[in-house]
C-alpha positions, 0 to 999 in steps of 0.5 A, a space after each residue: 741260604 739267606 744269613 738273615 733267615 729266621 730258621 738260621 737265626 734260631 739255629 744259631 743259638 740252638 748249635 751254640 747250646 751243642 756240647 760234646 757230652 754222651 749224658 745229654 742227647 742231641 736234640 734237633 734229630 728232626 734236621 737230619 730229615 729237613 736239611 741234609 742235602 742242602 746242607 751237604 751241597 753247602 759244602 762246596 759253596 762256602 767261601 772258606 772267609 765265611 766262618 759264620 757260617 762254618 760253624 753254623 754248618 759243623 753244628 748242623 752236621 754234628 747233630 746229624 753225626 755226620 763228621 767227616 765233612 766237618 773235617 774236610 771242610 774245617 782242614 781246609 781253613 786258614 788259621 793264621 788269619 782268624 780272630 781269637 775266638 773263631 780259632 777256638 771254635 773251628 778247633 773245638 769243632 775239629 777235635 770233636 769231630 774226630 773224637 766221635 769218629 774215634 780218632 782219638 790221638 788226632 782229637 788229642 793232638 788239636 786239644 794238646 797243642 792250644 792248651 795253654 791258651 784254651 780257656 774254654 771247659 768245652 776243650 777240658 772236658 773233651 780232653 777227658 772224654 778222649 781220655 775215657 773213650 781212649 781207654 786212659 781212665 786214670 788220665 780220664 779221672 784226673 782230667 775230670 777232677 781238675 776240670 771240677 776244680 777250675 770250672 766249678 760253675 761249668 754247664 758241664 760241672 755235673 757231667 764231670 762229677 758222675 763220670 768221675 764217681 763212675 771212673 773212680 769204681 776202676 
């Protein structure tokens, strides 16, 4: 794939836009039908230092929830030799990974271990979301109610406050 392609390009941006959050359905269904087996075949001939185009590739495939290959292709990454933010980001893409195919404590572990340098909301809020679909609610409450209270201008502010309203009810 050509990195200068207007449709990567536009990609780009859309899979930055992509968040973890059951309140809000992927929008780029139609990719499942035009990209899948190239973007699969991608996989294989990525060079493991491209990781612009890893994280093009693991937003592509979460919209098509195909996780697993974010995985195998994400393990496989170096990460002693990334850059601040790309580390967040192919960690971000690794523990979302795992949460949506329930692997939960794997999804934890990742976001646990970078915590204190994590300043993201995105890692917060998966945090809770692990915590909820883990069966932890009073984890899952608390972690939405401290992450309205230090990201009160997060995209994700209103998603916390109805799942927080919603978990308050147990």
């Amino acid at each position: 794939i050509n990195p200068q392609s207007n449709s990567e390009i536009d990609n780009t941006y859309k899979s930055k836009a992509m968040i973890a959050n059951s309140f809000i359905p992927p929008t780029l269904s139609s990719l499942e039908k035009k990209y899948p087996p190239i973007w699969l075949k991608l996989l294989d001939k990525i060079p493991y230092d491209n990781i612009l185009r890893m994280k093009l590739l693991a937003g592509h495939l979460t919209m098509q929830n195909n996780y697993q290959p974010i995985i195998t292709m994400i393990s496989q990454v170096d990460f002693n030799i990334l850059d601040k933010h790309d580390y967040d980001d192919l960690n971000y893409w690794l523990a979302n990974a795992f949460f949506h195919i329930g692997k939960y404590e794997e999804a934890e572990d990742i976001i646990l271990s970078n915590l204190t340098s994590l300043t993201d909301d995105r890692f917060h809020f998966l945090l809770a979301m692990i915590y909820e679909s883990n069966h932890r609610k009073k984890n899952a409450k608390e972690e939405y109610l401290k992450f309205i209270q230090k990201y009160p201008n997060s995209d994700y502010k209103m998603a916390a406050q109805i799942k927080a309203r919603m978990l308050n009810r147990y």
